[in-house]
TORBA-558120 format. One record per residue (C-alpha): x, y, z; residue number from 1. Coordinates in steps of 0.5 Angstrom, whole numbers, plus 500, padded with zeros to 3 digits. Layout:
residues N
+-----+-----+-----+-----+
:  xx :  yy :  zz :   i :
+-----+-----+-----+-----+
:   X :   Y :   Z : NUM :
...
+-----+-----+-----+-----+
//
This chain:
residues 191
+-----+-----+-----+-----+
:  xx :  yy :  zz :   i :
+-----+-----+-----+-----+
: 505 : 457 : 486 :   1 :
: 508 : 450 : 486 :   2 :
: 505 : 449 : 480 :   3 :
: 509 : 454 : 477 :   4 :
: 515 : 452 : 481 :   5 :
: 515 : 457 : 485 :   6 :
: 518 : 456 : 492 :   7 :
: 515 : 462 : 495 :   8 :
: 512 : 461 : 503 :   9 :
: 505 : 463 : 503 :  10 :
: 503 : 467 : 509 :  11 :
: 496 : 468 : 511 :  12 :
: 491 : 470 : 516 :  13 :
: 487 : 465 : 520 :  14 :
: 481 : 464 : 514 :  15 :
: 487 : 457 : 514 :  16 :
: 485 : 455 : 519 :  17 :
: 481 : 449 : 516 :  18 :
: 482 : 442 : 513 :  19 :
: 480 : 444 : 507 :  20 :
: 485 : 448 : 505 :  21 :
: 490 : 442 : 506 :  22 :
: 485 : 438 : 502 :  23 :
: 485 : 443 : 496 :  24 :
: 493 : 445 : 496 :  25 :
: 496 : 437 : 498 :  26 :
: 502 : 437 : 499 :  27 :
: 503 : 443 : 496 :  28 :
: 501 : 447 : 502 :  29 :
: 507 : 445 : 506 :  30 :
: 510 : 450 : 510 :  31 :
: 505 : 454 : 509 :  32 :
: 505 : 460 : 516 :  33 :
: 498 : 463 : 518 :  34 :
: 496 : 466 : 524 :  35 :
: 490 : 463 : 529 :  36 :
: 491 : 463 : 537 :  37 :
: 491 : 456 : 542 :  38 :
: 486 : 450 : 539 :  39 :
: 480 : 451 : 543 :  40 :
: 478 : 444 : 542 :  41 :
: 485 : 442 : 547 :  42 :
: 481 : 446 : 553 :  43 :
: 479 : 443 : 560 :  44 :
: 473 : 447 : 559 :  45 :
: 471 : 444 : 552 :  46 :
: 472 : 436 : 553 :  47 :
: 466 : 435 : 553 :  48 :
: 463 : 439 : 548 :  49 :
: 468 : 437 : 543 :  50 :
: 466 : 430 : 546 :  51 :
: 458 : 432 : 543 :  52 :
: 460 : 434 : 536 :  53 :
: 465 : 428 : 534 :  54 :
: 459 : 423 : 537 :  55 :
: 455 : 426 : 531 :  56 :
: 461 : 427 : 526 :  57 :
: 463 : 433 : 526 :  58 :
: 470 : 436 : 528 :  59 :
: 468 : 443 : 531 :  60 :
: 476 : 446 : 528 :  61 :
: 477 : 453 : 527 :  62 :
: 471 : 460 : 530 :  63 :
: 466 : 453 : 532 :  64 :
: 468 : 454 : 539 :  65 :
: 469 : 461 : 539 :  66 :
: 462 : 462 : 536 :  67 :
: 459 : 456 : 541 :  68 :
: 462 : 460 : 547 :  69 :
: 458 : 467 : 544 :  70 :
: 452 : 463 : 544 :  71 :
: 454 : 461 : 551 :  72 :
: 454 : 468 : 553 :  73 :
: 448 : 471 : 550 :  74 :
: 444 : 464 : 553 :  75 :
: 446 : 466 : 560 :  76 :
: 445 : 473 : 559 :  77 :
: 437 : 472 : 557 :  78 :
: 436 : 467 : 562 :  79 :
: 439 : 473 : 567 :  80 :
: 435 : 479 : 563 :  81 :
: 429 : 475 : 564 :  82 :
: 428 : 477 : 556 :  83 :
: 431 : 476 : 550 :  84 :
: 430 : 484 : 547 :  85 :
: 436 : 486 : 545 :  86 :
: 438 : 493 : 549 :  87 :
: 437 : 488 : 556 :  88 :
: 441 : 483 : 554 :  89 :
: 447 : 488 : 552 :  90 :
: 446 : 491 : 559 :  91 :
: 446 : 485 : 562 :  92 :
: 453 : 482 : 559 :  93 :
: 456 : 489 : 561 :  94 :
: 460 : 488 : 566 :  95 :
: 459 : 481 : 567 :  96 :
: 463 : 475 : 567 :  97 :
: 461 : 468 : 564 :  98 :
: 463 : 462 : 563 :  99 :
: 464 : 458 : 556 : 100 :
: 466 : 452 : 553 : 101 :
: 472 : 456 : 551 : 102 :
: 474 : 459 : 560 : 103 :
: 471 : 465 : 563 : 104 :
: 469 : 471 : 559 : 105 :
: 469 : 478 : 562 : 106 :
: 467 : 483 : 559 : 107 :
: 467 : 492 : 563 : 108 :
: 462 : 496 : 564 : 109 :
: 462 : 499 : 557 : 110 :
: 461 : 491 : 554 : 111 :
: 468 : 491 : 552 : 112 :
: 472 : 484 : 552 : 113 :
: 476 : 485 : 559 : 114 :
: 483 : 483 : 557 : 115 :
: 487 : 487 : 562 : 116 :
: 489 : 479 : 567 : 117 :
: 493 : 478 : 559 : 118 :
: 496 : 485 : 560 : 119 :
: 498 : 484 : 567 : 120 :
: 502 : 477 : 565 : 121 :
: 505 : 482 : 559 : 122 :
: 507 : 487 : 564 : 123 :
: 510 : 483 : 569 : 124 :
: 514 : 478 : 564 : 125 :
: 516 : 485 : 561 : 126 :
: 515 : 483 : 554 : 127 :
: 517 : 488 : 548 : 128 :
: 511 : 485 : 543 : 129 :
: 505 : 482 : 542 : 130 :
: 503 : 479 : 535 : 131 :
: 495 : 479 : 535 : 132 :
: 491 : 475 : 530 : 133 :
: 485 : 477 : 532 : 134 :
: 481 : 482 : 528 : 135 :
: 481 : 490 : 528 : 136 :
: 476 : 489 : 536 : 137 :
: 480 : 485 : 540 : 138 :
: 488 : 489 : 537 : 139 :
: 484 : 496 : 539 : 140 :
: 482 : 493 : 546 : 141 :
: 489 : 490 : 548 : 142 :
: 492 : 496 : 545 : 143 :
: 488 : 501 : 549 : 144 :
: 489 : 496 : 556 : 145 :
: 496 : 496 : 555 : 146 :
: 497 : 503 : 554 : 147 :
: 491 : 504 : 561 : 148 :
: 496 : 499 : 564 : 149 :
: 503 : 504 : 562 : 150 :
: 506 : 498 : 557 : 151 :
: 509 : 501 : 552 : 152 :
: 509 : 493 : 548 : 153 :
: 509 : 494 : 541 : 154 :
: 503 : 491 : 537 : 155 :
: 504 : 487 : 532 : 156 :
: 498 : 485 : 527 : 157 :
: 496 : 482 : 519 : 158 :
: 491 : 486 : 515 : 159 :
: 486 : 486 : 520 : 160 :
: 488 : 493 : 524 : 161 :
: 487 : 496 : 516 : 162 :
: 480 : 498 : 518 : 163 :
: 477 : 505 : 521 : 164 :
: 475 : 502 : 527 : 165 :
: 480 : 501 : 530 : 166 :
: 483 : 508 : 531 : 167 :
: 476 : 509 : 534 : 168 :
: 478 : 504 : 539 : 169 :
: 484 : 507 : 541 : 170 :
: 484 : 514 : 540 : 171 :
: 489 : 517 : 545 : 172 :
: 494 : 513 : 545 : 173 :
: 496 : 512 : 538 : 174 :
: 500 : 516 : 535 : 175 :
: 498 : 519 : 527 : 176 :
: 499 : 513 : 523 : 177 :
: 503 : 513 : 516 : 178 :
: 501 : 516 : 510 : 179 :
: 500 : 509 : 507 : 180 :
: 496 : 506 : 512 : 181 :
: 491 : 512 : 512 : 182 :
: 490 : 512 : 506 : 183 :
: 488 : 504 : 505 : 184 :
: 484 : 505 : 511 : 185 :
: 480 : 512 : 506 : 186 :
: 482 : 516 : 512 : 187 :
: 486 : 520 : 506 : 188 :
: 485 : 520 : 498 : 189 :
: 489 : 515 : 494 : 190 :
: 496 : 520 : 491 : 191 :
+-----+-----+-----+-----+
//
C-alpha cells in the first residue's frame, strides 16, 4: 500500500502480533492497528518461564505462553486421571481449576472457559461494550455468561464470530443475525 502511496491504516487481527510482520513491512507498518490481549510475557506468574525461554534464544511473543499454559493443564490434569486416555483427562478439566504460566485457568462442568469473575468486573463497573479479539469460542462463552449474569453489554468482535459455531454456543440469548452475516456464515444461499 505504501508502496502505492497509499495512506490507508491496516486493521487486522492478531496473526500481527509477530516481529516478522515489522521485519516484513519496516517502517511502513507504521501505524498499523490489530487487535491481541495483555502481553503474557509481562505476568508475575510468567517470569520465570519467560526467564527459560530467552536463556535458550527464544522470545516466547504472540499464542507461546497461551499454548505453554494449555499444556499445563493437560499435564496436570493427566497426572490427577492417573492417565492420559483422552475421555479421563477432559473429565478431569471439567470443573477444575488450574494453575499456569498465563494465572488460574478454571473451566465449568461442562469444560467451558469460566469467565464469569471478568463479567462480575463488567457488570459491576456497568460497562456498555466489550471488544473481544478472541476466537469465535471465547466471544460465545462471554456472551452467553453475560447474558447468565443479565448484561445487556454489547459485544463487539473482528471475523472471528464469522463461524457456525458461535450461534451454537449462544443460542438463546442472540437475537437472528442479519441476512449478510448468515449468509457468510452458510447459514443462507448466497443472493
Amino acid at each position: 500500500m505504501r508502496d502505492q502511496g497509499l495512506k490507508t491504516v491496516l486493521m487486522a487481527g492478531d496473526a500481527l502480533a509477530d516481529k516478522e510482520f515489522a521485519s516484513i513491512t519496516g517502517p511502513a507498518g507504521e501505524g498499523t492497528l490489530f487487535t491481541f490481549g495483555p502481553d503474557p510475557r509481562n505476568k508475575a506468574t510468567a517470569k520465570a518461564i519467560v526467564e527459560r525461554f530467552k536463556a535458550k534464544g527464544i522470545d516466547p511473543e504472540g499464542y507461546t505462553l497461551y499454548t505453554y499454559a494449555a499444556m499445563q493443564v493437560w499435564s496436570q490434569a493427566v497426572a490427577k486421571a492417573g492417565t492420559t486416555d483422552p475421555k479421563k483427562v477432559m473429565d478431569t478439566i471439567k470443573g477444575g481449576a488450574w494453575d499456569t504460566v498465563i494465572g488460574k485457568m478454571e473451566f465449568d462442568a461442562k469444560g467451558d472457559k469460566d469467565f464469569n469473575a471478568i463479567v462480575s468486573r463488567l457488570k459491576r463497573d456497568n460497562i456498555d461494550l466489550v471488544y473481544v479479539g478472541g476466537y469465535h469460542q471465547e466471544s460465545g462463552l462471554i456472551l452467553r455468561q453475560m447474558r447468565d449474569q443479565g448484561l445487556k453489554t454489547v459485544l463487539m468482535a473482528g471475523d472471528a464470530l464469522a463461524d457456525k459455531e458461535f450461534a451454537s454456543i449462544t443460542p438463546r440469548r442472540l437475537p437472528k443475525p442479519p441476512t449478510r452475516f448468515r449468509r457468510l456464515v452458510g447459514q443462507l444461499p448466497p443472493s
